[in-house]
C-alpha positions in Angstrom: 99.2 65.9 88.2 101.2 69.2 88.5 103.6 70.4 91.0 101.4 72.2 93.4 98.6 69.6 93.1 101.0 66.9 94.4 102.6 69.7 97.0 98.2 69.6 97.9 98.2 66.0 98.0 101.0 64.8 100.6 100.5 68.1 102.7 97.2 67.4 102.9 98.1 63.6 104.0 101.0 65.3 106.2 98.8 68.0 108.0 96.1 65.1 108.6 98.7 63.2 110.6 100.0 66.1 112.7 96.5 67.6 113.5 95.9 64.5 115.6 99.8 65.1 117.3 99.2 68.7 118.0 97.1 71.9 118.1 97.2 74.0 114.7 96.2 77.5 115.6 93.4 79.8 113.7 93.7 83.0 112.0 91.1 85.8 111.8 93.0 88.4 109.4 90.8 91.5 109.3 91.3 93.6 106.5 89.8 97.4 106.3 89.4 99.3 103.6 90.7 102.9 102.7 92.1 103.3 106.3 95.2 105.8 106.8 98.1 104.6 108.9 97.0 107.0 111.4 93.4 105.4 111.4 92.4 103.9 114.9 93.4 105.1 118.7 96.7 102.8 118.3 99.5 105.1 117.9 101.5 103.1 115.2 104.9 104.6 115.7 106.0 104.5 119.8 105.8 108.1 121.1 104.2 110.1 117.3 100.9 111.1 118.3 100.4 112.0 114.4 100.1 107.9 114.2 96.8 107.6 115.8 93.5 109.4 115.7 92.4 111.2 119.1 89.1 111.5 118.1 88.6 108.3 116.9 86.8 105.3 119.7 88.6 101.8 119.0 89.2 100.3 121.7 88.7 96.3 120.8 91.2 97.2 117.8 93.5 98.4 120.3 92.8 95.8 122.6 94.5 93.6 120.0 97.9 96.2 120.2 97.2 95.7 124.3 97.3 92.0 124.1 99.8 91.8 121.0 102.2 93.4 118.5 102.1 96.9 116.2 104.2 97.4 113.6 105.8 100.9 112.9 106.7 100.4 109.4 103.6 98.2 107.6 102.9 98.6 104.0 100.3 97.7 101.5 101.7 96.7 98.5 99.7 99.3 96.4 98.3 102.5 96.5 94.6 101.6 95.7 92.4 98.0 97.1 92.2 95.6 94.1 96.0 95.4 93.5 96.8 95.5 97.2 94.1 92.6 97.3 95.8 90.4 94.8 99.2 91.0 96.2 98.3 89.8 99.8 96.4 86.4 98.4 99.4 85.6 96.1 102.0 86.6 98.0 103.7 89.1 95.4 104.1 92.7 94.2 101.6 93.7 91.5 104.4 93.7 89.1 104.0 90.1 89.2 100.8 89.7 89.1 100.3 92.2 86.4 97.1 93.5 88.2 99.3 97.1 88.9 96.4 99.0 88.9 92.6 99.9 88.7 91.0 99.3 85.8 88.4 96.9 83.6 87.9 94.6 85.9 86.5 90.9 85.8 85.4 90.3 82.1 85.6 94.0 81.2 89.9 93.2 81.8 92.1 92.4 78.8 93.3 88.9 78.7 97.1 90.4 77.9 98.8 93.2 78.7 98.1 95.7 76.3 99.1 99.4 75.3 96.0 101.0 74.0 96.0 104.7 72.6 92.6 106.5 74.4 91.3 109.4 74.5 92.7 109.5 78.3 96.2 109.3 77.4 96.7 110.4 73.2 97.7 113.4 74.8 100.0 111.5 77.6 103.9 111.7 76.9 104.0 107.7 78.1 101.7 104.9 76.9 100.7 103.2 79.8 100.1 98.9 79.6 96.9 98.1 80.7 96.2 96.1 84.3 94.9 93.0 84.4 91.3 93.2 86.5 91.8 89.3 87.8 93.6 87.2 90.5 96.4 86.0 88.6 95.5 82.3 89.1 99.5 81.5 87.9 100.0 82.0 92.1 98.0 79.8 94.5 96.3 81.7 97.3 96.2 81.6 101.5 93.2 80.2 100.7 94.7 77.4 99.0 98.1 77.0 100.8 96.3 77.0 104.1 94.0 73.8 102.6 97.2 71.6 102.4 97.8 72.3 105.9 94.1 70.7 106.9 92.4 74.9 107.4 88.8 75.2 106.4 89.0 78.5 104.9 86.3 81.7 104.7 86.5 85.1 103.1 83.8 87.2 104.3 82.9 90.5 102.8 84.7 92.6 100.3 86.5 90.3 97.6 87.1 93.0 94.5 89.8 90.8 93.0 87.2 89.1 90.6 88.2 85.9 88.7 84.9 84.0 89.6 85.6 84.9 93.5 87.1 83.6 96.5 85.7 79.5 96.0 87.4 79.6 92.9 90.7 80.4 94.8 90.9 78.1 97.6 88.2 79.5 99.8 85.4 77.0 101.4 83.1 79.6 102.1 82.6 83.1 101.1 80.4 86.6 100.4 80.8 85.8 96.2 82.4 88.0 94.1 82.2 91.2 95.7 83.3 94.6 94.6 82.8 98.2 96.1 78.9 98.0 95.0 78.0 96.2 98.0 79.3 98.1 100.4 77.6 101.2 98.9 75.1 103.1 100.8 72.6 103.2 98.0 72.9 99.1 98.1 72.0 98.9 101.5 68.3 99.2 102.8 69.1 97.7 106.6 69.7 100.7 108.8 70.9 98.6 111.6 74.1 97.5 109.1 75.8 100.4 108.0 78.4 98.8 105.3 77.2 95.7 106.0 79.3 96.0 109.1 77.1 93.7 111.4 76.1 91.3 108.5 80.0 91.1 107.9 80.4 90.0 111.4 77.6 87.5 111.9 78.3 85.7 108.6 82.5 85.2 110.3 80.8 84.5 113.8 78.9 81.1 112.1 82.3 80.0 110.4 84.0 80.2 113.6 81.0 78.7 115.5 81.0 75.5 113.0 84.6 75.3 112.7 85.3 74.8 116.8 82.6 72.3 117.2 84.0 70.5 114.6 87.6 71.0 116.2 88.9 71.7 112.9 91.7 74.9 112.8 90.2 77.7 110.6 91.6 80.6 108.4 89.5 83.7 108.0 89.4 87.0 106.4 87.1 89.6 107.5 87.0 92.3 104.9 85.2 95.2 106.5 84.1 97.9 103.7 84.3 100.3 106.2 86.1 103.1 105.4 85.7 103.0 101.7 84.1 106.3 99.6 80.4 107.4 101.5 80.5 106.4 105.6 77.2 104.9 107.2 77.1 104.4 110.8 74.5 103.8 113.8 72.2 106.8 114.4 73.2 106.4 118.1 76.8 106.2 117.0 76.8 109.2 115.2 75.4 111.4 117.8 78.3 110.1 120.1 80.8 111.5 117.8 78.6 115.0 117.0 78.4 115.6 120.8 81.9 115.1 121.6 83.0 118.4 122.8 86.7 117.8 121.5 85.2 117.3 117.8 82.6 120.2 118.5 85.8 122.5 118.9 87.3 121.6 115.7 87.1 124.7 113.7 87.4 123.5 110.2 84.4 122.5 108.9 85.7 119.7 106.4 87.7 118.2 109.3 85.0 118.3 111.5 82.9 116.3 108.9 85.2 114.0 108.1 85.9 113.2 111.7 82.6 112.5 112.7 81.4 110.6 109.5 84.2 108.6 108.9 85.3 108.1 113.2 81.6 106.8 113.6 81.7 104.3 110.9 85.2 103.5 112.4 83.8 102.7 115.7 81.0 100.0 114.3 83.4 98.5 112.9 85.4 98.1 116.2 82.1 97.6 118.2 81.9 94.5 115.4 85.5 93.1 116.3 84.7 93.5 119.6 81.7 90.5 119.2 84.4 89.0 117.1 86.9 88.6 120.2 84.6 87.6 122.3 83.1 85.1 120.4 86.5 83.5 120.8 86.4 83.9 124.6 83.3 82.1 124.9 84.6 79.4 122.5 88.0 79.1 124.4 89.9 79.5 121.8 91.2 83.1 121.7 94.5 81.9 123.1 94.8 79.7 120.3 94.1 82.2 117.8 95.8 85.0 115.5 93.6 88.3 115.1 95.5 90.4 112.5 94.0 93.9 111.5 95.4 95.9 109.0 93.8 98.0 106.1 94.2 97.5 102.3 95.8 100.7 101.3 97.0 104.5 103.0 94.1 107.8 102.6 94.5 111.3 102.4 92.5 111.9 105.2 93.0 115.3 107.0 94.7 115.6 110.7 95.7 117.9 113.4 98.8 116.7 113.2 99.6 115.3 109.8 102.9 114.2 108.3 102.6 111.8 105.5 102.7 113.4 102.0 100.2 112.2 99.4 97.1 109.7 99.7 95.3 106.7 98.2 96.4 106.2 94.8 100.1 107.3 95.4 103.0 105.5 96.4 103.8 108.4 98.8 104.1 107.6 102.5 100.1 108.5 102.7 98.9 106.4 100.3 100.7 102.9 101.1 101.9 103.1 105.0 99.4 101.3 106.8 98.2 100.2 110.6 99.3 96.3 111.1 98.7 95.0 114.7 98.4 91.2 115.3 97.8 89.3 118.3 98.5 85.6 119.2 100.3 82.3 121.0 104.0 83.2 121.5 103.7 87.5 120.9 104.2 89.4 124.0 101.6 92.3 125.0 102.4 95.2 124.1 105.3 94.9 121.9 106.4 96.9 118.9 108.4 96.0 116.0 110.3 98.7 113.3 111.0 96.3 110.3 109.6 96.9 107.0 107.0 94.3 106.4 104.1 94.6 103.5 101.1 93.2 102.4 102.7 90.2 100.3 104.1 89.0 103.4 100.9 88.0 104.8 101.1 84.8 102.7 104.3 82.9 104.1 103.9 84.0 107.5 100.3 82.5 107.8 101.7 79.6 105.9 104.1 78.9 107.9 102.6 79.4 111.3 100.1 77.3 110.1 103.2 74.4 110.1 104.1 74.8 106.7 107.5 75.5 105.0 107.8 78.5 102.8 110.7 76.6 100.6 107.4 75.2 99.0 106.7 78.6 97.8 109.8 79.6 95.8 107.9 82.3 93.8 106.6 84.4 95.8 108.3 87.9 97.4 107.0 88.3 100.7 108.9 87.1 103.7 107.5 85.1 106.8 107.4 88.0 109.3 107.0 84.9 111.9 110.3 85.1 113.2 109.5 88.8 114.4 106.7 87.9 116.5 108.6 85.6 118.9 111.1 88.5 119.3 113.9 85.5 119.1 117.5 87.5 118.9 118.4 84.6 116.6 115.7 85.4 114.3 116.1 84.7 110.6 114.1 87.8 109.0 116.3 89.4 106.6 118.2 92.2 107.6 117.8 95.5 105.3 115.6 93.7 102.1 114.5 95.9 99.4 110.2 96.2 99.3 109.2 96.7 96.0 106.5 98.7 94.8 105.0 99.4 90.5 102.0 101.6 89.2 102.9 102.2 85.2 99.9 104.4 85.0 98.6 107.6 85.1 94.9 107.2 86.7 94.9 109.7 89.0 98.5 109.5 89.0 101.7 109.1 86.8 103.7 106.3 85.5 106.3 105.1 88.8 108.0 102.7 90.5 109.6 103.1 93.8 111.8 100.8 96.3 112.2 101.2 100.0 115.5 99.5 101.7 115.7 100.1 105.2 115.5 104.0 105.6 115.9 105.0 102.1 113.5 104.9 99.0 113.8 106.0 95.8 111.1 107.2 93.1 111.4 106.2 89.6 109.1 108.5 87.8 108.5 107.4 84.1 108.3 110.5 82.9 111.4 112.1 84.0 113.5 109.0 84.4 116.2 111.0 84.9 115.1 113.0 88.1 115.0 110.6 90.9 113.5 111.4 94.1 115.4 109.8 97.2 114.1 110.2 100.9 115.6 109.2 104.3 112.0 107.9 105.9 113.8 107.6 109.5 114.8 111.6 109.2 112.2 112.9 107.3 109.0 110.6 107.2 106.4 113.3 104.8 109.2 112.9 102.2 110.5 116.7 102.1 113.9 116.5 101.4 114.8 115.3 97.5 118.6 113.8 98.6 119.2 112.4 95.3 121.8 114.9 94.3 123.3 114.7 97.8 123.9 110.8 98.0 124.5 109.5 93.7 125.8 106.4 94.8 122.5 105.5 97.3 120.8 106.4 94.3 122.9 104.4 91.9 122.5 101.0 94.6 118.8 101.7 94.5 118.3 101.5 91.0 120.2 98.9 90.3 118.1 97.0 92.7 115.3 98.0 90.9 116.4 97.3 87.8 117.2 94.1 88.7 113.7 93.1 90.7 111.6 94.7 87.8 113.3 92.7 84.8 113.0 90.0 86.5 109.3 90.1 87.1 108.7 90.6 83.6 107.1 93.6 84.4 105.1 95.9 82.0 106.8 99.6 81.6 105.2 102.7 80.4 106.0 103.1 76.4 106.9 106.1 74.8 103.8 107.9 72.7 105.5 108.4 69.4 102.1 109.9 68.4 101.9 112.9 69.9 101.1 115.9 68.1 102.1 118.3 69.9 104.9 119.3 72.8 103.7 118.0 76.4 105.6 119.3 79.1 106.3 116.3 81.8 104.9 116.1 85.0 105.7 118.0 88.0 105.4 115.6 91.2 105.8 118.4 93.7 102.3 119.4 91.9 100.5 116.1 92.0 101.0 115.2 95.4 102.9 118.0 96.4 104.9 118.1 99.9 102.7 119.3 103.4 105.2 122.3 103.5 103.7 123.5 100.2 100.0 122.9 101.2 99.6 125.8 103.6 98.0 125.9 107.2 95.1 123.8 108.3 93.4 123.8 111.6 95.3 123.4 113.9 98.7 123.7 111.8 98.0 120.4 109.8 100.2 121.1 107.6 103.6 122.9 108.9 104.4 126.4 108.2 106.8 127.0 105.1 109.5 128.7 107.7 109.5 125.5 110.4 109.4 123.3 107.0 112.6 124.9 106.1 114.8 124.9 108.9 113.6 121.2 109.6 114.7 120.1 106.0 118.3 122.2 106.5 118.3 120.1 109.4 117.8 117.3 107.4 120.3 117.7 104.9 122.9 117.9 108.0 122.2 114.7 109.5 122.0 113.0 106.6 125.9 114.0 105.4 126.6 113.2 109.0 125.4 109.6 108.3 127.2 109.4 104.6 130.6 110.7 106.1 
C-alpha cells in the first residue's frame, strides 16, 4: 500500500467519524471557458470600470460577488484551457506537470518529454520540448483528495485533460472524456442548449438532488463551454442583446458582433447558474455551500475601455488574469480581496475547507487561499509569494517563462534571454513600461527566484537548434503581442492614444524611482 493510499484509508475512516460530529460543507466550483477578466457585470478591480462588461446581463454571477467575495488579482495558471485544467486538479504549475502547453493530446501525446525537429520549428532559433497531452496521474486530484474527506464527487461538462477522464481521477460521476468537440456548434442538434449550456446544468442539478437526500456533502465542477471559439445562444436571447440600444450605438462593427454573440451566450450561461442557486435554496442548503466561478484562462476580447496587453495563449495580463468570485459560510457580502491567488490554489483551499490538512500535500504549489475568506487579521496566507508561470513553446507564441511577486513580474523570453521584461502591475497594469534597466537588482531577485522554482520542478527548457541553416533573427515581443499604445484607436478609444500612452508611462517611470529611492 503506498503513501497516499494509506493517507485515503485513515482519512477516509477519519472523515467518517467527524461527518456524524459535524456539518462538512459542499462546493459547486464553476469553471468557464475562454472568459476575459473583464467578462461578466462584476467589476473585478473596486472602482476600474475596464474590469467588467457594461453590456454584458449576469446578474446570478454577480449575485455570487453580492452575497460573497471578488478577487482583484486571480490568475489561471496558463494561457490556454488544457494546461490551466491540469494545473487546477493537481494543484501545480504546468512546469510540474509537464502538460505546459497544447498539443497531441490523449494517445496522440508522447509518453516523454521530447524535442522533435518539424517542419513548424527547423526554421525556429529554439527547439521547443513537447507537452505532455495527459493529467499527470504522479499528483492526485480534488477529485481524489476530496474522497478521503467522505465528498461524493462530479465533474460535469468540459474535461479536455484526457488520461481516460475524470472517473479515472477521483471523480464518481462525470460527462467522460470531453474535449472542445462537444461543445462545438456543429456537435449540437438541440436548439434549446446552446453549448450544452442547459444539458450542463440539469446533469449538476441531479448530482446535487441525489447527494442532499442522501445527506452526503458533495464536490462539483461545472465546466460551462461557454465562451469557447463559435458562441450559440437562445433565439430570444439573442434578440435581447441585438435590440439593446446601448449595443445598437456601438459603431465598430467587429465589436458590435462580438458583443452581442459572445454577451448572449454569456447570459445562458448565467440564466443556467441562476437554476443552479436556486436549486440550493429549495434544497436548504445554499448556506451550506461554496459557489466558486471563475474561467480557465484570459481572451483578447475587444472593449471600450481596454487595458490588459495580449490574449489567450500569452502570459500577458490578457491572456492569464481572470474573474474569481466565491461565495460561502464565513465570507462577508460584498467583500474584496487584492492578493495574488491562481488556479493551483483551488486544490488546498477546497481541501482544507473540506476539513483536511494541506501538510498531507507537500508537493503541490498552490496555497489554501482559506485564510482570506474569513478576512481574520491573523491570517496565515503568505505575505508577497512568487506565482510561477512556463510555456517553452512557440504555438502561437514564443518560448517564456514569467514570475509575478507582489507588484512586479518579470518575462524570461527564451529567445532573447538576455532582454528581460519587468512591469510594476499596481502602476501600470497593460504592461507598458519595460523597467528592467531601471531596477537590475528587482530583476536580479526575480530571476534568481525563477531559477530556483524552475530547476527544481525539473522543468523542460527550450534547446538551442544547432541545425539551422540559415541566420534567424529573434523574436520581437512588442510585435507578437504588442502594447495597447502601439495598437492604434478603437471605438470608443479602446486602445489609448500614443500621446496619453506617453505621458502616462513618463509618469510611470517617476513613481516607480520614487518607490526604489
Amino acid at each position: 500500500m503506498n503513501i497516499f493510499s494509506k493517507l485515503l484509508f485513515t482519512n477516509l475512516l477519519i472523515s467518517s467519524i467527524c461527518l456524524m460530529a459535524q456539518e462538512k460543507p459542499n462546493f459547486i466550483f464553476i469553471l468557464v471557458d475562454d472568459m476575459p477578466w473583464f467578462g461578466t457585470s462584476v467589476e473585478q478591480m473596486e472602482g476600474e470600470s475596464s474590469s467588467k462588461m457594461v453590456y454584458r446581463r449576469t446578474p446570478h454571477i454577480a449575485s455570487i460577488a453580492e452575497n460573497g467575495m471578488t478577487f482583484s488579482n486571480a490568475y489561471a495558471a496558463a494561457g490556454m484551457c488544457a494546461p490551466s485544467r491540469s494545473s487546477i486538479q493537481s494543484g501545480v504549475s504546468p512546469a510540474k506537470t509537464l502538460f505546459s502547453g497544447n498539443g497531441g493530446f490523449g494517445e496522440k501525446s508522447p509518453k516523454e518529454v521530447e524535442y522533435p525537429i518539424t517542419k513548424k520549428n527547423e526554421k525556429c532559433l529554439l527547439i521547443e520540448p513537447t507537452p505532455l497531452g495527459n493529467i499527470n496521474t504522479k499528483y492526485p486530484t480534488i477529485g481524489t483528495y476530496l474522497k478521503t474527506q467522505g465528498y461524493a464527487t462530479a465533474h460535469i461538462g468540459k474535461w479536455h485533460i484526457y488520461g481516460g477522464g475524470p472517473e479515472k481521477h477521483g471523480y464518481d460521476v462525470s460527462s467522460g472524456e470531453t474535449s472542445n468537440d462537444e461543445g462545438s456548434p456543429k456537435n449540437i442538434t438541440d436548439p434549446n442548449d446552446p453549448k450544452r449550456i442547459f444539458s450542463i446544468t440539469k446533469d449538476s442539478i441531479k448530482f446535487i438532488e441525489k447527494q442532499s437526500k442522501k445527506e452526503k456533502p458533495f464536490f462539483i465542477q461545472v465546466s460551462h463551454y461557454a465562451e469557447h471559439s463559435a458562441q450559440m445562444s437562445l433565439p430570444e436571447t439573442l434578440a435581447i442583446y441585438e435590440k439593446d440600444p446601448a449595443i445598437k450605438a456601438i459603431k465598430d462593427k467587429k465589436f458590435k458582433k462580438e458583443v452581442i454573440t459572445h454577451g448572449s451566450a454569456v447570459t445562458d450561461m448565467d440564466t443556467s447558474i441562476g437554476m443552479i442557486i436556486d436549486k440550493l435554496t429549495e434544497l436548504n442548503i445554499l448556506e451550506n455551500t461554496y459557489v466558486i466561478f471563475t474561467s480557465d484562462n484570459g481572451k483578447g476580447l475587444l472593449h471600450d475601455k481596454r487595458i490588459l496587453r495580449g490574449s489567450k495563449w500569452s502570459l500577458w495580463e490578457g491572456g492569464i488574469r481572470v474573474p474569481f468570485m466565491v461565495m460561502g459560510p464565513g465570507i462577508e457580502a460584498k467583500s474584496r480581496c487584492t492578493e495574488n491567488i491562481i488556479g493551483y490554489d483551488m486544490l488546498p483551499t477546497l481541501y482544507e475547507l473540506a476539513g483536511g490538512s494541506t501538510e498531507d500535500m507537500p508537493n503541490i504549489d498552490g496555497e489554501s487561499i482559506a485564510p482570506l475568506l474569513t478576512q481574520a487579521e491573523d491570517h496565515s496566507f503568505p505575505a508577497n509569494r512568487a506565482l510561477y508561470f512556463h510555456y517553452p513553446h512557440y504555438r502561437n507564441n514564443t518560448p517564456q517563462s514569467m514570475i509575478i511577486k507582489g507588484n512586479f513580474k518579470l518575462f524570461r523570453f527564451y529567445e532573447i534571454p538576455g532582454q528581460p521584461y519587468l512591469f510594476n502591475l499596481k502602476n501600470d497594469i497593460s504592461e507598458e513600461v519595460n523597467l528592467a534597466s531601471q531596477m537590475p537588482e528587482k530583476v536580479q531577485e526575480l530571476q534568481k527566484n525563477l531559477d530556483q522554482y524552475l530547476e527544481s520542478s525539473k522543468a523542460y527548457l527550450p534547446k538551442p537548434n544547432t541545425e539551422l541553416a540559415e541566420t534567424v533573427e529573434p523574436v520581437n515581443v512588442d510585435k507578437l503581442f504588442p502594447p495597447l499604445s502601439a495598437m492604434g484607436e478603437f471605438d470608443q478609444e479602446t486602445a489609448k492614444k500614443s500621446k496619453k500612452a506617453a505621458e502616462k508611462n513618463e509618469k510611470i517611470k517617476e513613481d516607480n524611482k520614487e518607490s526604489a529611492s
